[in-house]
Each structure stands twice: as structure tokens, then as C-alpha cells.
N, C-alpha and C positions, 0 to 999 in steps of 0.2 A: 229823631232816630231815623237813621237812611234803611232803607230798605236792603243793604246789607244785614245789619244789623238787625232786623225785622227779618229777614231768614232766617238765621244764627238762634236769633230767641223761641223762633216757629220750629226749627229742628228740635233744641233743645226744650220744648216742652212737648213733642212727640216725643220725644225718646222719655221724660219722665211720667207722660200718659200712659205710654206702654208697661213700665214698668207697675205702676200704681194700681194699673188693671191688671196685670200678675198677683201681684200681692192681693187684690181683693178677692181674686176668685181662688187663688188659696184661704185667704182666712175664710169665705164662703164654705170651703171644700173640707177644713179641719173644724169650723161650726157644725157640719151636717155630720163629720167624725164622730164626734164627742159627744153629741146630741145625743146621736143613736144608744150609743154607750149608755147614756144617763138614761134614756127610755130603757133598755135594758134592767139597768140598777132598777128602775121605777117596778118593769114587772114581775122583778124575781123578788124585791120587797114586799106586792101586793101578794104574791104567788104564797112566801113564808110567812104573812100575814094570817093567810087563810089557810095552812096547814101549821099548825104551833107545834102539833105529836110529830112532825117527822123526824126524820133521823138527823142528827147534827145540829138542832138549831140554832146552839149555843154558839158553837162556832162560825156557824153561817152568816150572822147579820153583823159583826166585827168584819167579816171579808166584803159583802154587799154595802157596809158605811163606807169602806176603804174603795169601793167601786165608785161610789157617790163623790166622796173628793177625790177621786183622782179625775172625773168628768169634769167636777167644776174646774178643778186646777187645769185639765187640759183647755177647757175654754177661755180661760181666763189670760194663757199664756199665747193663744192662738196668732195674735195681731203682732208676737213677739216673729213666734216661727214662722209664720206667714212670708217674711222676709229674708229669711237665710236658704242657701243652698242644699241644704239637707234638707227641706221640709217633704219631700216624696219620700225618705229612705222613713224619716218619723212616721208620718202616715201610716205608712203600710207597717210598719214594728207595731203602733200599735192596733191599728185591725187586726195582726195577728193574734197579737197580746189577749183581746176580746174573746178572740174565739178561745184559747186556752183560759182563762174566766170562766164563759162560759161551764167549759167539761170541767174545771174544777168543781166549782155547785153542782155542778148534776151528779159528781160523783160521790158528792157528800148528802145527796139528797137520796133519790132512790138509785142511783146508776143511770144503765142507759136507759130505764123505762123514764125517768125524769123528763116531763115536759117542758123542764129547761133548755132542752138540747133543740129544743123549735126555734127557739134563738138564733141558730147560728146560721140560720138564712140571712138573719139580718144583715152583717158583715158582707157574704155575697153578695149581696144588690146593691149593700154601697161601693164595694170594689167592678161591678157592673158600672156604675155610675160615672166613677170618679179616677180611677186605676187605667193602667196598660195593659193589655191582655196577659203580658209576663205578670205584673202584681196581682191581678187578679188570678193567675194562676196559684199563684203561693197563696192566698187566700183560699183557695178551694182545695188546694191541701191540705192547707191547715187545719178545714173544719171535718176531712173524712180523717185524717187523723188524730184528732182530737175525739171523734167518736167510736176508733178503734182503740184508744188507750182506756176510753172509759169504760167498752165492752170486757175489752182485756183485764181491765180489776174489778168488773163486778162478778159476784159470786152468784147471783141469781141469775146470768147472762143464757144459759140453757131456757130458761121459761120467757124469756125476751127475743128470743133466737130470728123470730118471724120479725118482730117489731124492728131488731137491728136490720137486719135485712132492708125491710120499706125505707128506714131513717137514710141508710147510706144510699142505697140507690137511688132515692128523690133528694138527698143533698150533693149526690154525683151530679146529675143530671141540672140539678139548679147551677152546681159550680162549675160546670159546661156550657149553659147558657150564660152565663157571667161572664166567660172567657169570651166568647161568640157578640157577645153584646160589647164589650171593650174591644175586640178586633172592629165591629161594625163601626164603633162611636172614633175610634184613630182615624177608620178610611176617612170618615165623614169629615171632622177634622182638618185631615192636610189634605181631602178634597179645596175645604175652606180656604185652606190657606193659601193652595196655589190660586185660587181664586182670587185673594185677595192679592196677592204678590203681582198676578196678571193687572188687575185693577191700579195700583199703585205703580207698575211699568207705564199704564197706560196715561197714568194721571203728570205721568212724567216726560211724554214723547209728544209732540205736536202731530196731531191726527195726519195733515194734509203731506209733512215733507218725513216722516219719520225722526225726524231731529229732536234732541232736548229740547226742554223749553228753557225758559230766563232764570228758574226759580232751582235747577239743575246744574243750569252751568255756573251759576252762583255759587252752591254749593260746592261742588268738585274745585271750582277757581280759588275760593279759599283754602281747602284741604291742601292743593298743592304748592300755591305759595308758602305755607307753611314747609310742606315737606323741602321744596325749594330752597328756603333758608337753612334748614334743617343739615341736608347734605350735600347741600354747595350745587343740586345740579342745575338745567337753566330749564327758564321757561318761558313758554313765548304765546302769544294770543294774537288773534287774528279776526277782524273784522269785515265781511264781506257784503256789497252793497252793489244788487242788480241794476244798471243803468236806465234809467229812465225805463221805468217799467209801467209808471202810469200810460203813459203809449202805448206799448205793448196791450194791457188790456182795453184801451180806449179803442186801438185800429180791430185785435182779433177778439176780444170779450175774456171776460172773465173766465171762462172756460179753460180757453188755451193758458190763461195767465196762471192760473194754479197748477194746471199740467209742467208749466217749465217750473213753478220751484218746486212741484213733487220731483222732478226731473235732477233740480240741484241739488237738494235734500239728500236724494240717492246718490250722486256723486261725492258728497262731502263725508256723507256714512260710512262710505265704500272707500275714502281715499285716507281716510283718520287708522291710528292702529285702536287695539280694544279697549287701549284706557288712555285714549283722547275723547273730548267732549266735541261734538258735532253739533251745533245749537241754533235754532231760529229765533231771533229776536223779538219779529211780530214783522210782518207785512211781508218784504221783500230784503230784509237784514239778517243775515244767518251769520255767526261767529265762529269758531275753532279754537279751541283750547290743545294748547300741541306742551305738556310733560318732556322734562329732559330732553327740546329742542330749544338751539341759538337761533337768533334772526336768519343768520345765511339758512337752515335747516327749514326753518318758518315759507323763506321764501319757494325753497323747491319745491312744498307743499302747494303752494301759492300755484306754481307753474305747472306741475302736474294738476292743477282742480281745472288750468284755461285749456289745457290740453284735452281731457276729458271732456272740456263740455263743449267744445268745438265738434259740430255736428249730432249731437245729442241730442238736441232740445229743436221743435219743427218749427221754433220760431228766434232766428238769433239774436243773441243778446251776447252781452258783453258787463262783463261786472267790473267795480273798484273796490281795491282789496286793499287796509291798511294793517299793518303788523307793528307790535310790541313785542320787546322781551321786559323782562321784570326788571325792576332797578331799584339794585340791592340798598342804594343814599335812599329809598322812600320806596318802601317794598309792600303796595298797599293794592286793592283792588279798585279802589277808583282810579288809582295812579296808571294799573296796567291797563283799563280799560278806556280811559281818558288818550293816554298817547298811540294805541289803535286807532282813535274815534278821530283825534285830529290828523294822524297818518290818511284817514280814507277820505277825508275832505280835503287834504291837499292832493289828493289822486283826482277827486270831481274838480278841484280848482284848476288843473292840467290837463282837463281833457279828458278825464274818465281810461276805465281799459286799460289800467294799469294796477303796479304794485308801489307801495310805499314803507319804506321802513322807518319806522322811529324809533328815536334812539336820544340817549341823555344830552348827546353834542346836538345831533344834528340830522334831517331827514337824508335817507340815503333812496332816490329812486330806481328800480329797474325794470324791464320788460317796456 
């Protein structure tokens, strides 16, 4: 397997990493859902355990069974949703769902004096947790609303009057902190991520000249041969090779010798448009990837990069520069990369300081 092909498999099992680490921190995220849920069922079951005289019982523990499988079924089906596009709109349906649960038991138990309604913290710190500040808002409506329907049909609701009161305003304040804590855990987040997006720019641009690296222009060079076949348009690739540059660091030191290809670097950046590939090879071989450009197009590029770099650089040099366009009889990456590579050695075979074009007949030289 060539190291084309060795990108292509490395792209494609990033991109299935990525995904697969989605899905896990969802099923993770709708495990810690439905758990809670089930801890719930658990202590409103312990709770009608230890009260048998209260009001409803009869009815109560047919609703608390139906709470119990509906937790297992939610777990069970997790690894399912974990994978589909809707699984945030499910989530949050049902933590809401929870909290109206919830207010149902309590209001078949005693109303709002019902120390079931301690529960419906629960739901808030997992929409704390695992929610956008918007879901988690609608979670903390859910639960002051849900304790305004229960106050609203209890009959006994005048001798609770104080206790609704505490209930809503420390379930206000908790479903504020909730909101406040999912605003905080987003920043943090796409802090994260522009971090890592810097990170991944970085791990992609050669420190010293600003340029792609190999593992870059690899990528993009397939992408566009593709698009290339695709819709007819041309493409042309360009390999450039500083002349005798061991010299160069041999007479002025390594010092100066990194300064001219940061030097080149910056010129080739600067002379490409936003989606041409600008790339270092490794040493003193930098490349160009030039999108819907023919070889004549290839070339003025070519002539604009000697023009630029005449007087640039405090130590002169002279580069050889071989160009490819694609060819459609054998439209391959080694193919376009192969007849750049022999274009720029018939430039050193001629004396360096020149351009060469290759082409399926025949090399074409100028400058």
C-alpha cells in the first residue's frame, strides 16, 4: 500500500473515530438519562413502600411499574438512538416527560406537600450537565410548571402556601443555575474546540515556511483530481526545487538558510489564491497545487513566484521549477506528481533557474 493510499485510509478512519466518539458520548449521555429516571422509579417505589395508607396507592404503583419499563426500554434502546439525528430533540422530550411524571405522583399522593416533588431537581442537573442552555431552559420550565399545575389542583394548597413558595423559588434558582452552568460548559466547549481546530491547523502547516505539509497536499491533490474529472476543469501541479542550497547553508549557516525558505514559503502563500495548496516537501522542495489552472496558467504562476523572489531573500538563490497538468489517458496522483518530478530534473539537467513543462508529447521549456 503506497502512502497515498495510507492517507486515504488515515482520513477515513478519522472521520469514522470521530463519529464513533459521537455516538458513544451520546449513548453515555442517554445512559446517565434513563438511569436517573430509574433512580427516580427506585425512590418513589421505596417512598410508596413506606407509606401503604396513602392516598391513591392502588393506582400509583401500575404508573411507577410503567416508569420502571419505560427506563429499562429507554436503556435498552439507547445504542439504537445514540446514532440518529434526532437523539437531542429525544433527550430533552423526554427529561421533560420526567418532570410531568414526576407532578403526576405527587399529585396523586398528597399534592404539593408530596416529597416527591424533591425529584425534580434531578432532571435540572442532568440538563446542567448534558443540555444547551436553551434545553436546559425548557427543562426548568418544565419543573416550575409542573409545580404550579400541582399547586393549582390541590385542595389543601392554602396550608402548603409557605411550602410552595420555598419549593418554587429554590427550583427557580436551581433551574437558573442550570441554565448558567450550560451557558458556562458551551463556552468551555467551543473554547475546546477552537483549540483544537488551532491544533489540527497547526499539525497541518510546516512550522518554519508556513506551507502545507505532504500529508495535506496529498489530501487536497486527490480531492481535486477527482473534482477535475468530475467537471472537465484543468489542473496543474508544480514542483519547486531551490538550487543548490546546500551551499547556501554550507558558505552563510543554517540560520540564513531557514530565513530564505521561511522567505519562500511566504512568497508561495502569498502568490497561490485561497484554495490552491502551497506545500513544503521537506528540506528545500516546496510544491503548488494550482485548481482550474492549464500549464500556460501553471507557468505565469511560475514567473510571478522568480519575480517576487528577486531581491527578497538577503541571500540569492535561484530555484527549478517543473510543472504538470493532469492527464486525463492516466489521471492518477502519482502520474501528476511523477511528471512535475521529471519536468524539474530536466530543469537541473539544463542548468537550473528555469521552468519546465510536462506534458503527455513532450517537455515544453521556458524562461
Amino acid at each position: 500500500m503506497d502512502s497515498t493510499k495510507h492517507g486515504m485510509l488515515a482520513d477515513t478512519i478519522g472521520v469514522e473515530s470521530e463519529v464513533g466518539a459521537r455516538r458513544r458520548f451520546w449513548l453515555a449521555h442517554m445512559r446517565m438519562g434513563f438511569g436517573i429516571f430509574l433512580f427516580e422509579t427506585l425512590v418513589v417505589m421505596l417512598y410508596l413502600h413506606l407509606t401503604p395508607t396513602g392516598p391513591h396507592r392502588a393506582a400509583l404503583w401500575p404508573i411507577i411499574v410503567s416508569w420502571a419499563v419505560c427506563a429499562a426500554a429507554g436503556i435498552l434502546v439507547a445504542p439504537i438512538v445514540a446514532g440518529q439525528s434526532w437523539r437531542t430533540t429525544y433527550s430533552v422530550t423526554w427529561t421533560v416527560a420526567s418532570t410531568f411524571a414526576v407532578g403526576l405522583v405527587a399529585l396523586l399522593d398528597t399534592g404539593v406537600s408530596s416529597p416527591i416533588l424533591l425529584l425534580l431537581y434531578l432532571p435540572l442537573a442532568y440538563a446542567a450537565l448534558m443540555f444547551t442552555s436553551r434545553s436546559a431552559l425548557i427543562c426548568g420550565l418544565s419543573t416550575l410548571l409542573v409545580v404550579g399545575v400541582v399547586a393549582g389542583f390541590d385542595r389543601h394548597f392554602a396550608a402548603t402556601e409557605g411550602w410552595t413558595s420555598t419549593l418554587l423559588g429554590t427550583l427557580a434558582g436551581a433551574a437558573a443555575l442550570s441554565v448558567a452552568a450550560a451557558v458556562n460548559r458551551s463556552h468551555i466547549e467551543q473554547h475546546q474546540e477552537h483549540l483544537l481546530a488551532q491544533l489540527a491547523e497547526l499539525a497541518g502547516t510546516d512550522e518554519l515556511t508556513g506551507c502545507a505539509v505532504r500529508r495535506v497536499l496529498r489530501q487536497h491533490a486527490e480531492e481535486e483530481i477527482e473534482r477535475s474529472l468530475r467537471t472537465g476543469s484543468s489542473l496543474s501541479f508544480m514542483m519547486i526545487d531551490v538550487d543548490q542550497f546546500k551551499s547556501v547553508n554550507d558558505s552563510f549557516g543554517h540560520v540564513v538558510g531557514d530565513r530564505i525558505l521561511a522567505a519562500i514559503g511566504k512568497i508561495l502563500v502569498e502568490s497561490v489564491r485561497p484554495f490552491d495548496v502551497a506545500s513544503r516537501l521537506g528540506g528545500d522542495e516546496f510544491a503548488l497545487l494550482l485548481p482550474e489552472t492549464d500549464g500556460p496558467g501553471a507557468v505565469e504562476v511560475a514567473e510571478r513566484i522568480f519575480r517576487e523572489l528577486a531581491g527578497t531573500v538577503e541571500v540569492p538563490v535561484t530555484l527549478s521549477i517543473g510543472v504538470s497538468s493532469l492527464d486525463r489517458s492516466m489521471p492518477t496522483l502519482e502520474r501528476l506528481f511523477d511528471e512535475a518530478d521529471i519536468a524539474l530534473y530536466q530543469v537541473k539537467r539544463a542548468g537550473r533557474d528555469a521552468i519546465a513543462v510536462r506534458t503527455p508529447e513532450s517537455p515544453t521549456f521556458t524562461r
